[in-house]
C-alpha positions as CSV (number, residue, x, y, z in Angstrom):
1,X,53.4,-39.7,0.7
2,X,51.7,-43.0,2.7
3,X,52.6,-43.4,5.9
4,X,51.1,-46.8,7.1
5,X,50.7,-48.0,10.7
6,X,48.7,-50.4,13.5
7,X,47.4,-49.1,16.1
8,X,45.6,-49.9,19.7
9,X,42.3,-48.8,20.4
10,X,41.2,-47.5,23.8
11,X,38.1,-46.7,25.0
12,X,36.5,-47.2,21.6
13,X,39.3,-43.9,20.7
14,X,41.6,-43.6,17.6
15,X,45.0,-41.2,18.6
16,X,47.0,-40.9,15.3
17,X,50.2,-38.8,15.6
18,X,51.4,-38.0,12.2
19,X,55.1,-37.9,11.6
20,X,57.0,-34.3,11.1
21,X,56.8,-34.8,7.0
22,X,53.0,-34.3,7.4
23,X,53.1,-30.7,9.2
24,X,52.4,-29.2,6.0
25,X,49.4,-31.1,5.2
26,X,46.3,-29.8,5.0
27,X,44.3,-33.0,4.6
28,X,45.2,-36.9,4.6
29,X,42.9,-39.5,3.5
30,X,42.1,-42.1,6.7
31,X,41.0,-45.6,6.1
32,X,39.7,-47.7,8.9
33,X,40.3,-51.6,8.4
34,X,39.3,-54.0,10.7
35,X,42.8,-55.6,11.0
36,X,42.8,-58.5,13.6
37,X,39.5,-60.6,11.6
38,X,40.9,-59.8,8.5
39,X,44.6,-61.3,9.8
40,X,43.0,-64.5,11.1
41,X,41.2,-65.0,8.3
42,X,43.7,-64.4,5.5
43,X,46.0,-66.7,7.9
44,X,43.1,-69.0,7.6
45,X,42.9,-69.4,3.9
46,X,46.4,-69.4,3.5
47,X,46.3,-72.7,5.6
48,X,44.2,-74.3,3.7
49,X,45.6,-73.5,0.3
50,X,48.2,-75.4,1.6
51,X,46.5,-78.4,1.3
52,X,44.2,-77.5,-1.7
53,X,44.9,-79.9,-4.5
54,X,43.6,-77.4,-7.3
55,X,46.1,-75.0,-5.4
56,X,49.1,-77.1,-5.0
57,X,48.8,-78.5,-9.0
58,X,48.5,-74.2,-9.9
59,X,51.7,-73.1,-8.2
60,X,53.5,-76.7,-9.7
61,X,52.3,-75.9,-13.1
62,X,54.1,-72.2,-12.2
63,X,56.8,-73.6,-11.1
64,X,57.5,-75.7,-14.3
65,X,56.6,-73.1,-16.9
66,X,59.5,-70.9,-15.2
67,X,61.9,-74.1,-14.2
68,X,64.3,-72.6,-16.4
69,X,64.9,-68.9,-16.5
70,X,66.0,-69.5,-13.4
71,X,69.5,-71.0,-15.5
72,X,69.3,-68.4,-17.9
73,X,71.8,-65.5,-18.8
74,X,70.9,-62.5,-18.6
């Protein structure tokens, strides 16, 4: 089971409550991203590819190889 969630930190302190399905655990695996640079960032790029022309001609060239199985029948 994954159980996936954001949370605040205070005082440089990490509280995780775990939901009722993980009482019988005996040991979860913890992963510690740095979420809010790695958000900004990602937004960052993603702005950009926007106007990337390498980008934009990539997702046309998608776009026409799959033009039409969008009309077929399954």
């Amino acid at each position: 089971m994954t159980f996936e969630k954001t949370y605040e930190i205070v005082d440089n302190k990490l509280m995780i409550n775990l939901p009722k399905e993980f009482k019988s655990k005996k040991r979860v695996r913890v992963i510690i991203e740095d979420v809010d640079d790695s958000r900004k960032r990602k937004l960052k790029l993603l702005k950009k590819a926007s106007k990337d022309p390498l980008f934009l001609s990539d997702i046309k060239e998608v776009a026409d190889d799959f033009q039409y199985s969008d009309k077929e029948v399954l």
